[in-house]
C-alpha distance (Angstrom), angle and dihedral (degrees) to the residues before:
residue distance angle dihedral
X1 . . .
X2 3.61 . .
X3 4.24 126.5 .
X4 3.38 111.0 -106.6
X5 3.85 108.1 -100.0
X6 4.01 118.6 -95.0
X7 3.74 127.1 -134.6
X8 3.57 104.6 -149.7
X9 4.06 121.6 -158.5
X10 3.47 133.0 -160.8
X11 3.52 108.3 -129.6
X12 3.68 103.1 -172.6
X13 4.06 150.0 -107.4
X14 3.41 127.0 -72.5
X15 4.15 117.6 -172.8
X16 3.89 123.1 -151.2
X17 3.68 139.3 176.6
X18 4.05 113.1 -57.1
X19 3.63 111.9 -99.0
X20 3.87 100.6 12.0
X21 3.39 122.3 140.4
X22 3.43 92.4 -179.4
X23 3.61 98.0 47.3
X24 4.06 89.1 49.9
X25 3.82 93.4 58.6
X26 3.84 85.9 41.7
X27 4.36 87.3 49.9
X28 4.19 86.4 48.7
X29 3.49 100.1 45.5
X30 3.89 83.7 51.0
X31 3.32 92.6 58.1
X32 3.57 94.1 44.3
X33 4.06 91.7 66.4
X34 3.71 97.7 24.6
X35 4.02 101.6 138.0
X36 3.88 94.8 -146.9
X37 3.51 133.3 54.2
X38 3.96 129.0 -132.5
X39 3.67 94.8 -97.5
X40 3.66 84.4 57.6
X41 4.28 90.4 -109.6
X42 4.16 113.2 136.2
X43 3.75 116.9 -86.7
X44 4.10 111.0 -153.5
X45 4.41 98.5 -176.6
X46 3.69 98.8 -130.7
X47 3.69 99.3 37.5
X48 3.70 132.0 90.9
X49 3.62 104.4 -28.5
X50 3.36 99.4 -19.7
X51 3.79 118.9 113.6
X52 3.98 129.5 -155.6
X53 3.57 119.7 -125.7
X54 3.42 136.4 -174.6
X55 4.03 132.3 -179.4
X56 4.24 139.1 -134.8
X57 4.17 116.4 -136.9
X58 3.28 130.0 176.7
X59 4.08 113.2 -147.1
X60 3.57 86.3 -11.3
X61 3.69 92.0 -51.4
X62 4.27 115.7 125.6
X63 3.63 115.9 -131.3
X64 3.64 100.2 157.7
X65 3.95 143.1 12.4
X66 4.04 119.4 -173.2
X67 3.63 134.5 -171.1
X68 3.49 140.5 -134.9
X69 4.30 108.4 -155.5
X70 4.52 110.9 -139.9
X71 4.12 85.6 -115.5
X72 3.96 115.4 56.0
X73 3.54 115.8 145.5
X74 3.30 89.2 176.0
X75 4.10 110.4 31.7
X76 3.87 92.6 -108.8
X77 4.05 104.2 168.2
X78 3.69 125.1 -168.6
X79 4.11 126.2 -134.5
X80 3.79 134.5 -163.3
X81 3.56 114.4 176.8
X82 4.21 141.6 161.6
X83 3.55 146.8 150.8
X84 4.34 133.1 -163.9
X85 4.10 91.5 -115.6
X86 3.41 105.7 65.1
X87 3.86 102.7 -99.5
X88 4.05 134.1 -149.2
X89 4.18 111.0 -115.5
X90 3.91 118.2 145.3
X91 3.51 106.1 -92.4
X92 3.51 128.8 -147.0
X93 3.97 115.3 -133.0
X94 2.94 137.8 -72.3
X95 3.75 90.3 32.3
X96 3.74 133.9 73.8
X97 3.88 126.3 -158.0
X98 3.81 121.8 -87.5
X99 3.56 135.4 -172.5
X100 4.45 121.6 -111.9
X101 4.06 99.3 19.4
X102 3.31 134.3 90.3
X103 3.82 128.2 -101.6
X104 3.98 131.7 -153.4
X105 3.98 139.4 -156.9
X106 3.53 149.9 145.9
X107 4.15 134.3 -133.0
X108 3.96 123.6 -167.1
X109 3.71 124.7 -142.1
X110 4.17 94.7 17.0
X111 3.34 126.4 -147.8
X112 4.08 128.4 175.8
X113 3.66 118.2 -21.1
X114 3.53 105.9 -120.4
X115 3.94 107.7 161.8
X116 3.41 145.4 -32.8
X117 3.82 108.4 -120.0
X118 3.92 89.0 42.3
X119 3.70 115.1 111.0
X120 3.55 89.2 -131.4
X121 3.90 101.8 46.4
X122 3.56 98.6 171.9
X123 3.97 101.2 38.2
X124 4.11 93.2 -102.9
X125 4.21 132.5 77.6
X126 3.60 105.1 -101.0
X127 3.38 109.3 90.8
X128 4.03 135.6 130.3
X129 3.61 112.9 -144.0
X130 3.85 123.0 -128.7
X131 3.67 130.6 -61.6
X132 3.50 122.1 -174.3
X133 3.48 114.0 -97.9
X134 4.05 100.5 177.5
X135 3.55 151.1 24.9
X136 4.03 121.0 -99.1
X137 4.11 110.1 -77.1
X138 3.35 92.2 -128.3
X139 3.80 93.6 61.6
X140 3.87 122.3 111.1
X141 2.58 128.0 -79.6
X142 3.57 97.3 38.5
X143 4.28 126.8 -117.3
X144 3.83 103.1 -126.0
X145 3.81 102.9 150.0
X146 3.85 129.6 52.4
X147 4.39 124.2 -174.0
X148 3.83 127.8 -169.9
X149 3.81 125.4 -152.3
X150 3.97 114.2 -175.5
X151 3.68 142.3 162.8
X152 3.59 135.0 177.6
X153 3.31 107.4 -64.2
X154 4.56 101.3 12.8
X155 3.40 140.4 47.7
X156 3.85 143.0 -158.0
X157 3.93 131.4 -161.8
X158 3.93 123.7 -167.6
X159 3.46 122.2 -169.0
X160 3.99 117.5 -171.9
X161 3.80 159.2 -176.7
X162 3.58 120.6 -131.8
X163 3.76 94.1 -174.9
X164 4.05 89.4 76.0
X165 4.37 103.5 -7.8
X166 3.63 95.8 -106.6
X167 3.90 118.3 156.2
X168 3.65 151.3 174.1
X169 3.46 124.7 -150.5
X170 4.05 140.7 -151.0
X171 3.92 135.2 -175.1
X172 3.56 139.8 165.7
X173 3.77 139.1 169.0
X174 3.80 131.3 74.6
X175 3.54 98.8 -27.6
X176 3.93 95.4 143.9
X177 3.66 121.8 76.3
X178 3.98 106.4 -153.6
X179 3.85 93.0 -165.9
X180 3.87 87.9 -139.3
X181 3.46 150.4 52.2
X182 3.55 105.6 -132.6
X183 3.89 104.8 133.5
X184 3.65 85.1 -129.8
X185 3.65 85.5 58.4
X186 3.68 112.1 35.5
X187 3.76 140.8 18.6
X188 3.70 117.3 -98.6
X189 3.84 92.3 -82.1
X190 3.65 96.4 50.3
X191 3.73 95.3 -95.5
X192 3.94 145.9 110.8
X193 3.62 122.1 -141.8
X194 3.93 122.6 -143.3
X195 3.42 140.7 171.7
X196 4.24 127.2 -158.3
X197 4.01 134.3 -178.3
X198 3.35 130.2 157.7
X199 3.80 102.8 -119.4
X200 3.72 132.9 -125.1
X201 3.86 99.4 -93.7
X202 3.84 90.0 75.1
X203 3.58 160.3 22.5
X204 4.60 116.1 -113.8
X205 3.61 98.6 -91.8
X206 3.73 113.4 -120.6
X207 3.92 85.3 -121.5
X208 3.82 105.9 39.9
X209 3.60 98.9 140.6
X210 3.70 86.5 69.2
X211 3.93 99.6 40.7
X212 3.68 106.4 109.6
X213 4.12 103.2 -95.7
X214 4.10 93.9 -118.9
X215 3.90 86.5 46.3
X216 4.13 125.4 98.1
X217 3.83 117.9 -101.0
X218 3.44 97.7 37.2
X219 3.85 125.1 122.1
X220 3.79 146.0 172.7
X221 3.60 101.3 68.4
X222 3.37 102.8 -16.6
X223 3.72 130.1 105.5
X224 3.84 142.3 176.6
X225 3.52 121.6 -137.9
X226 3.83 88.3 -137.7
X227 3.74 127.1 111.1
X228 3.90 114.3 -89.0
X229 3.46 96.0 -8.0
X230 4.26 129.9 109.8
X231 3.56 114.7 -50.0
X232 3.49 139.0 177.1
X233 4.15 136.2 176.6
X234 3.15 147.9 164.9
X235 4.06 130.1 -141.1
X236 3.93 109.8 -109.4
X237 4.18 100.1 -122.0
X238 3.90 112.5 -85.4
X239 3.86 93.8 15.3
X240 3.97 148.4 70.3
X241 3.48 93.4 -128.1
X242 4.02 118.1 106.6
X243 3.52 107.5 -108.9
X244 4.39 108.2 -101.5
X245 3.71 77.8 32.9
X246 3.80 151.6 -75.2
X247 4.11 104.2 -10.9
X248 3.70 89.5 3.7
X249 3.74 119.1 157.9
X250 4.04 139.3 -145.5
X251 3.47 131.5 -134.2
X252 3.88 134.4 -144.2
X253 3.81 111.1 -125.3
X254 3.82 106.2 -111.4
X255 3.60 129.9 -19.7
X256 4.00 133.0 -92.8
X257 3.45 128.5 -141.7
X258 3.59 113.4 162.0
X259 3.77 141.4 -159.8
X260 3.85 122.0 -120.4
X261 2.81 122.1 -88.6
X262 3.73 100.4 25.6
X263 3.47 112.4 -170.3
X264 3.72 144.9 146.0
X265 3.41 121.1 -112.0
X266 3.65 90.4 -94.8
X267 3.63 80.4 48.4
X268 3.81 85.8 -121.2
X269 3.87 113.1 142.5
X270 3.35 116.0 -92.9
X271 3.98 118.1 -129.9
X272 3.85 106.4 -153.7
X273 3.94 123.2 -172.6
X274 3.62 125.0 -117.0
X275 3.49 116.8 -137.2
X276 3.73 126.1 -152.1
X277 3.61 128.6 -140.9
X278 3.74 134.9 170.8
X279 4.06 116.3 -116.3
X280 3.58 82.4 -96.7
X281 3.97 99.9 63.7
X282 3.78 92.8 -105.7
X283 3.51 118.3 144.7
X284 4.19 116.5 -113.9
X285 3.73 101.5 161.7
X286 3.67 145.4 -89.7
X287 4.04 145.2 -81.9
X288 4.09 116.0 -60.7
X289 4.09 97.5 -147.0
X290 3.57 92.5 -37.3
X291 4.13 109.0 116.0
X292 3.95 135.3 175.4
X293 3.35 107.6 -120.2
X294 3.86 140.7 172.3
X295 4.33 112.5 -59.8
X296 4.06 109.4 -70.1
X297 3.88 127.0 165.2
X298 3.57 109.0 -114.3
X299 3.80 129.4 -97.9
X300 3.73 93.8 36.5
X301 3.92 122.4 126.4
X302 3.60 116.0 -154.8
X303 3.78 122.9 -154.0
X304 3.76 135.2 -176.0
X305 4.11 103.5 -133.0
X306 4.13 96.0 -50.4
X307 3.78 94.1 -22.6
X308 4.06 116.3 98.8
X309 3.48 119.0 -134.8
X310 3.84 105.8 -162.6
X311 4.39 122.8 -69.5
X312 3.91 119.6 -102.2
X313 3.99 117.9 -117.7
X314 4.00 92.1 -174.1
X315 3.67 132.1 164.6
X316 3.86 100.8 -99.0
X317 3.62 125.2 39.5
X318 4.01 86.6 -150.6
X319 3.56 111.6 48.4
X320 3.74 140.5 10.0
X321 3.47 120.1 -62.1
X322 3.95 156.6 153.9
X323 4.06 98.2 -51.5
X324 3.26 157.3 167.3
X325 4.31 132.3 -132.4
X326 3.78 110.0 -148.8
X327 4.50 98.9 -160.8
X328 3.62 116.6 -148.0
Protein backbone atom coordinates (compact mmCIF):
# COMPACT_ATOMS: atom_id res chain seq x y z
CA UNK A 1 0.00 0.00 0.00
CA UNK A 2 1.15 3.32 -0.85
CA UNK A 3 2.56 6.27 1.86
CA UNK A 4 0.28 8.73 2.26
CA UNK A 5 1.34 11.71 0.06
CA UNK A 6 3.49 14.65 1.73
CA UNK A 7 2.96 18.33 1.35
CA UNK A 8 6.22 19.75 1.66
CA UNK A 9 6.76 23.65 2.68
CA UNK A 10 9.42 25.83 2.34
CA UNK A 11 10.02 27.34 5.46
CA UNK A 12 12.55 29.90 4.68
CA UNK A 13 16.39 31.23 4.87
CA UNK A 14 18.01 32.44 7.62
CA UNK A 15 21.78 34.06 7.06
CA UNK A 16 24.53 34.04 9.82
CA UNK A 17 28.05 35.03 10.26
CA UNK A 18 30.55 33.28 7.59
CA UNK A 19 32.25 30.40 9.01
CA UNK A 20 30.22 29.92 12.27
CA UNK A 21 29.39 26.86 13.45
CA UNK A 22 27.74 28.19 16.15
CA UNK A 23 25.82 30.68 14.39
CA UNK A 24 24.63 27.82 11.77
CA UNK A 25 23.06 25.65 14.49
CA UNK A 26 21.72 28.94 15.95
CA UNK A 27 20.25 29.89 11.95
CA UNK A 28 18.62 26.03 11.93
CA UNK A 29 17.18 25.96 15.10
CA UNK A 30 15.58 29.32 13.98
CA UNK A 31 14.12 27.93 11.35
CA UNK A 32 12.99 25.07 13.17
CA UNK A 33 10.47 27.34 15.40
CA UNK A 34 10.04 30.13 12.99
CA UNK A 35 6.10 30.85 13.27
CA UNK A 36 5.70 31.89 9.56
CA UNK A 37 6.51 30.33 6.52
CA UNK A 38 8.39 31.83 3.37
CA UNK A 39 5.32 32.58 1.51
CA UNK A 40 4.46 34.59 4.44
CA UNK A 41 1.42 31.78 5.52
CA UNK A 42 1.38 30.89 9.59
CA UNK A 43 3.64 28.13 10.74
CA UNK A 44 2.19 26.38 14.15
CA UNK A 45 5.50 23.56 14.88
CA UNK A 46 3.52 20.49 15.39
CA UNK A 47 0.88 21.06 12.88
CA UNK A 48 0.62 20.12 9.31
CA UNK A 49 4.04 19.97 8.15
CA UNK A 50 5.51 21.82 10.54
CA UNK A 51 7.95 20.15 12.92
CA UNK A 52 9.02 21.20 16.60
CA UNK A 53 12.48 21.63 17.38
CA UNK A 54 14.33 22.27 20.19
CA UNK A 55 18.29 22.74 20.78
CA UNK A 56 21.30 21.46 23.48
CA UNK A 57 24.02 24.37 24.74
CA UNK A 58 26.48 24.16 26.89
CA UNK A 59 27.10 27.62 28.96
CA UNK A 60 24.89 29.15 26.62
CA UNK A 61 26.79 27.81 23.75
CA UNK A 62 24.52 25.56 20.92
CA UNK A 63 25.91 22.35 19.96
CA UNK A 64 22.90 20.67 18.79
CA UNK A 65 19.13 21.27 17.79
CA UNK A 66 16.75 18.10 16.98
CA UNK A 67 13.40 17.70 15.63
CA UNK A 68 10.46 15.93 16.22
CA UNK A 69 8.28 15.64 12.52
CA UNK A 70 3.85 16.20 13.21
CA UNK A 71 3.48 12.30 11.94
CA UNK A 72 5.62 9.65 13.96
CA UNK A 73 4.15 6.46 14.36
CA UNK A 74 6.91 5.42 15.84
CA UNK A 75 8.68 8.50 17.88
CA UNK A 76 11.60 8.73 15.35
CA UNK A 77 13.46 12.20 16.29
CA UNK A 78 16.04 13.85 14.23
CA UNK A 79 19.59 15.42 15.58
CA UNK A 80 22.14 17.83 14.16
CA UNK A 81 24.82 18.62 16.37
CA UNK A 82 28.73 20.19 16.40
CA UNK A 83 31.20 21.98 18.21
CA UNK A 84 34.87 23.96 17.05
CA UNK A 85 37.11 21.33 19.25
CA UNK A 86 36.69 18.28 17.77
CA UNK A 87 34.03 16.61 20.03
CA UNK A 88 33.24 12.78 21.08
CA UNK A 89 29.52 11.57 19.64
CA UNK A 90 29.10 7.85 18.52
CA UNK A 91 29.79 7.78 15.08
CA UNK A 92 28.40 5.74 12.59
CA UNK A 93 31.02 4.06 10.11
CA UNK A 94 32.77 4.89 7.90
CA UNK A 95 33.24 8.25 9.51
CA UNK A 96 35.16 9.46 12.47
CA UNK A 97 34.48 12.70 14.49
CA UNK A 98 36.00 16.05 13.48
CA UNK A 99 36.14 19.31 14.92
CA UNK A 100 33.99 22.76 13.09
CA UNK A 101 31.31 20.73 10.82
CA UNK A 102 28.25 19.59 11.33
CA UNK A 103 27.15 16.01 12.10
CA UNK A 104 23.73 14.08 11.42
CA UNK A 105 21.70 10.96 12.82
CA UNK A 106 18.62 9.40 13.56
CA UNK A 107 17.13 7.35 16.84
CA UNK A 108 13.80 5.21 16.76
CA UNK A 109 11.34 5.02 19.53
CA UNK A 110 12.76 8.42 21.47
CA UNK A 111 12.77 8.96 24.77
CA UNK A 112 14.33 12.12 26.81
CA UNK A 113 16.91 14.14 25.17
CA UNK A 114 19.76 13.94 27.25
CA UNK A 115 22.88 15.02 25.11
CA UNK A 116 24.28 15.04 22.00
CA UNK A 117 27.60 13.15 22.16
CA UNK A 118 25.87 10.44 24.40
CA UNK A 119 25.42 7.14 22.80
CA UNK A 120 22.04 7.14 23.87
CA UNK A 121 20.88 10.73 22.88
CA UNK A 122 17.40 10.38 23.56
CA UNK A 123 17.48 8.14 26.84
CA UNK A 124 16.47 4.72 24.81
CA UNK A 125 18.68 2.10 22.36
CA UNK A 126 17.81 3.01 18.98
CA UNK A 127 19.98 5.36 17.86
CA UNK A 128 22.23 5.85 14.56
CA UNK A 129 25.42 7.40 15.25
CA UNK A 130 26.72 10.47 13.33
CA UNK A 131 27.50 10.91 9.77
CA UNK A 132 28.95 13.85 8.53
CA UNK A 133 26.66 16.08 7.14
CA UNK A 134 29.13 19.15 6.17
CA UNK A 135 32.34 20.41 5.33
CA UNK A 136 34.67 22.16 8.11
CA UNK A 137 33.36 25.99 8.84
CA UNK A 138 36.41 27.27 8.35
CA UNK A 139 36.59 26.10 4.75
CA UNK A 140 36.50 28.57 1.76
CA UNK A 141 34.45 29.73 0.72
CA UNK A 142 32.69 30.36 3.76
CA UNK A 143 28.87 28.80 4.88
CA UNK A 144 26.86 31.95 5.74
CA UNK A 145 23.29 30.95 4.86
CA UNK A 146 21.26 27.87 5.98
CA UNK A 147 17.26 26.86 4.44
CA UNK A 148 14.85 24.20 5.76
CA UNK A 149 12.23 22.38 3.67
CA UNK A 150 9.89 19.94 5.76
CA UNK A 151 6.69 18.12 5.60
CA UNK A 152 4.94 15.87 7.77
CA UNK A 153 6.79 13.14 8.06
CA UNK A 154 10.74 14.54 6.28
CA UNK A 155 12.92 17.15 6.45
CA UNK A 156 15.72 18.95 4.53
CA UNK A 157 18.52 21.45 5.72
CA UNK A 158 20.74 23.58 3.27
CA UNK A 159 23.52 25.32 4.35
CA UNK A 160 25.28 27.78 1.75
CA UNK A 161 27.80 30.25 0.34
CA UNK A 162 26.71 33.24 -1.29
CA UNK A 163 30.18 34.27 -2.31
CA UNK A 164 30.11 31.47 -5.24
CA UNK A 165 26.43 29.25 -4.43
CA UNK A 166 28.06 26.28 -3.14
CA UNK A 167 26.05 23.96 -0.74
CA UNK A 168 25.72 20.90 1.22
CA UNK A 169 22.72 19.33 1.93
CA UNK A 170 20.99 16.99 4.76
CA UNK A 171 17.54 15.16 5.14
CA UNK A 172 15.99 12.66 7.14
CA UNK A 173 12.56 11.25 7.79
CA UNK A 174 10.34 8.96 5.71
CA UNK A 175 11.54 9.83 2.50
CA UNK A 176 11.23 6.21 1.00
CA UNK A 177 7.99 4.80 0.03
CA UNK A 178 8.35 0.85 0.32
CA UNK A 179 5.12 0.21 -1.67
CA UNK A 180 4.30 -2.61 0.85
CA UNK A 181 3.90 -3.72 4.09
CA UNK A 182 5.71 -6.77 4.29
CA UNK A 183 7.77 -6.49 7.58
CA UNK A 184 10.62 -7.46 5.51
CA UNK A 185 9.83 -4.50 3.53
CA UNK A 186 8.61 -1.73 5.62
CA UNK A 187 8.58 -0.57 9.20
CA UNK A 188 5.52 -1.25 11.17
CA UNK A 189 3.73 1.83 9.74
CA UNK A 190 4.41 1.10 6.23
CA UNK A 191 7.45 3.25 6.01
CA UNK A 192 11.37 3.33 5.62
CA UNK A 193 13.43 5.71 7.41
CA UNK A 194 16.63 7.35 5.83
CA UNK A 195 18.95 9.78 6.47
CA UNK A 196 21.40 11.78 3.66
CA UNK A 197 24.27 14.58 3.93
CA UNK A 198 26.75 15.34 1.83
CA UNK A 199 29.86 14.73 3.93
CA UNK A 200 32.77 16.87 4.83
CA UNK A 201 35.21 15.81 2.03
CA UNK A 202 33.21 17.90 -0.50
CA UNK A 203 31.02 20.41 -1.82
CA UNK A 204 27.14 18.89 -3.75
CA UNK A 205 28.31 18.60 -7.16
CA UNK A 206 26.38 20.71 -9.57
CA UNK A 207 25.61 17.32 -11.40
CA UNK A 208 24.97 14.76 -8.64
CA UNK A 209 22.26 12.97 -10.17
CA UNK A 210 24.75 11.71 -12.60
CA UNK A 211 27.76 11.04 -10.16
CA UNK A 212 28.12 7.39 -9.94
CA UNK A 213 26.00 6.43 -6.54
CA UNK A 214 29.26 4.87 -4.61
CA UNK A 215 31.18 8.05 -5.78
CA UNK A 216 31.84 11.43 -3.50
CA UNK A 217 29.60 14.47 -4.10
CA UNK A 218 26.67 12.77 -4.69
CA UNK A 219 23.41 13.22 -2.69
CA UNK A 220 19.73 12.35 -2.44
CA UNK A 221 19.90 8.84 -1.64
CA UNK A 222 23.06 8.03 -2.47
CA UNK A 223 26.01 7.36 -0.30
CA UNK A 224 29.70 6.29 -0.43
CA UNK A 225 31.04 3.99 1.88
CA UNK A 226 34.14 6.22 2.14
CA UNK A 227 35.22 8.26 5.08
CA UNK A 228 33.74 11.87 5.16
CA UNK A 229 32.33 11.75 2.01
CA UNK A 230 28.23 11.59 0.86
CA UNK A 231 26.31 9.10 2.52
CA UNK A 232 23.01 7.97 2.66
CA UNK A 233 20.99 4.89 4.56
CA UNK A 234 18.22 3.66 5.46
CA UNK A 235 17.21 1.73 8.89
CA UNK A 236 16.61 -2.08 8.15
CA UNK A 237 12.67 -2.48 9.48
CA UNK A 238 12.46 -3.16 13.31
CA UNK A 239 16.11 -2.10 13.97
CA UNK A 240 18.80 0.82 14.15
CA UNK A 241 21.02 -0.83 12.05
CA UNK A 242 21.45 0.55 8.30
CA UNK A 243 19.95 -1.79 6.14
CA UNK A 244 23.14 -4.21 4.32
CA UNK A 245 24.53 -3.49 7.68
CA UNK A 246 26.15 -1.14 10.19
CA UNK A 247 27.26 2.11 7.95
CA UNK A 248 25.67 0.58 4.99
CA UNK A 249 24.64 2.77 2.13
CA UNK A 250 21.71 3.01 -0.65
CA UNK A 251 21.84 3.62 -4.06
CA UNK A 252 19.56 5.52 -6.56
CA UNK A 253 18.53 3.27 -9.46
CA UNK A 254 20.30 4.65 -12.55
CA UNK A 255 21.71 7.91 -13.14
CA UNK A 256 20.25 11.26 -14.78
CA UNK A 257 21.86 13.53 -16.83
CA UNK A 258 19.60 15.64 -18.65
CA UNK A 259 19.45 17.86 -21.69
CA UNK A 260 18.60 21.61 -21.44
CA UNK A 261 15.95 22.54 -21.55
CA UNK A 262 14.12 19.54 -20.32
CA UNK A 263 10.68 19.83 -20.70
CA UNK A 264 7.53 17.99 -21.40
CA UNK A 265 5.80 18.50 -24.30
CA UNK A 266 3.67 20.96 -22.64
CA UNK A 267 6.93 22.15 -21.56
CA UNK A 268 5.65 21.59 -18.02
CA UNK A 269 8.37 20.24 -15.62
CA UNK A 270 8.53 16.91 -15.31
CA UNK A 271 8.58 15.36 -11.65
CA UNK A 272 10.39 11.97 -11.93
CA UNK A 273 10.62 9.41 -8.95
CA UNK A 274 13.69 8.35 -7.36
CA UNK A 275 14.00 4.94 -6.64
CA UNK A 276 16.03 3.45 -3.89
CA UNK A 277 18.04 0.45 -3.94
CA UNK A 278 20.49 -1.12 -1.61
CA UNK A 279 24.31 -1.45 -2.96
CA UNK A 280 23.22 -4.76 -3.79
CA UNK A 281 20.42 -3.92 -6.47
CA UNK A 282 17.61 -4.72 -4.06
CA UNK A 283 14.67 -2.82 -4.23
CA UNK A 284 13.82 -0.40 -0.92
CA UNK A 285 11.36 2.00 -2.37
CA UNK A 286 10.92 5.22 -4.09
CA UNK A 287 10.69 9.23 -3.62
CA UNK A 288 7.64 10.58 -1.25
CA UNK A 289 6.95 14.09 -3.23
CA UNK A 290 10.43 14.60 -3.87
CA UNK A 291 11.08 14.49 -7.95
CA UNK A 292 14.18 15.07 -10.31
CA UNK A 293 13.42 17.60 -12.37
CA UNK A 294 15.04 19.87 -15.04
CA UNK A 295 18.37 22.15 -13.48
CA UNK A 296 16.98 24.98 -10.92
CA UNK A 297 19.05 27.04 -8.36
CA UNK A 298 18.03 26.15 -5.06
CA UNK A 299 15.60 27.90 -2.73
CA UNK A 300 13.31 28.91 -5.49
CA UNK A 301 9.47 28.09 -5.45
CA UNK A 302 7.87 27.89 -8.66
CA UNK A 303 4.18 28.55 -9.16
CA UNK A 304 1.80 28.37 -12.07
CA UNK A 305 -0.27 31.91 -11.84
CA UNK A 306 -1.27 31.58 -7.85
CA UNK A 307 -0.88 27.82 -7.79
CA UNK A 308 2.63 26.40 -6.33
CA UNK A 309 4.26 23.86 -8.05
CA UNK A 310 6.76 22.35 -5.56
CA UNK A 311 10.32 24.51 -4.17
CA UNK A 312 13.82 23.63 -5.67
CA UNK A 313 16.61 22.21 -3.20
CA UNK A 314 19.40 22.29 -6.06
CA UNK A 315 23.06 22.07 -5.94
CA UNK A 316 24.02 25.80 -6.21
CA UNK A 317 22.27 28.52 -4.58
CA UNK A 318 23.46 30.81 -7.66
CA UNK A 319 22.81 29.24 -10.78
CA UNK A 320 20.99 26.31 -12.21
CA UNK A 321 21.89 23.09 -11.30
CA UNK A 322 21.37 19.22 -10.66
CA UNK A 323 18.06 19.46 -8.32
CA UNK A 324 15.43 18.39 -6.71
CA UNK A 325 11.37 19.83 -6.52
CA UNK A 326 9.88 19.06 -3.13
CA UNK A 327 5.53 19.43 -4.18
CA UNK A 328 3.33 20.63 -1.56
Amino acid sequence: MANPALNWRFVGTRAFVGSDLVGALNASYDLGIATVYADGTTRTPGTGSAWTWAREQTLGTTVAAYGNPPVNALAFRYIIGGTVGVPAPTMLAPDTTAGNLIFYGMQRNAGAYTTWTSATPFTNAGFSGYWRGTRTFNSAPSFDSVSMWESQEGCVIQYGANSNGNTMTIGFGALIDPQSTNAANAESDGRLYMMFGSGSNAVTSGAWASVANNANASTWGAGSSSVSNSHAGVFAPGTAVMYGGAGAQTYRFGTFAQSNPFNASSSALPLIRVVITTAAGVYLGQSREWYLTEDQPSRVVLKSGATTIGSICGASIGFAANCVILTP
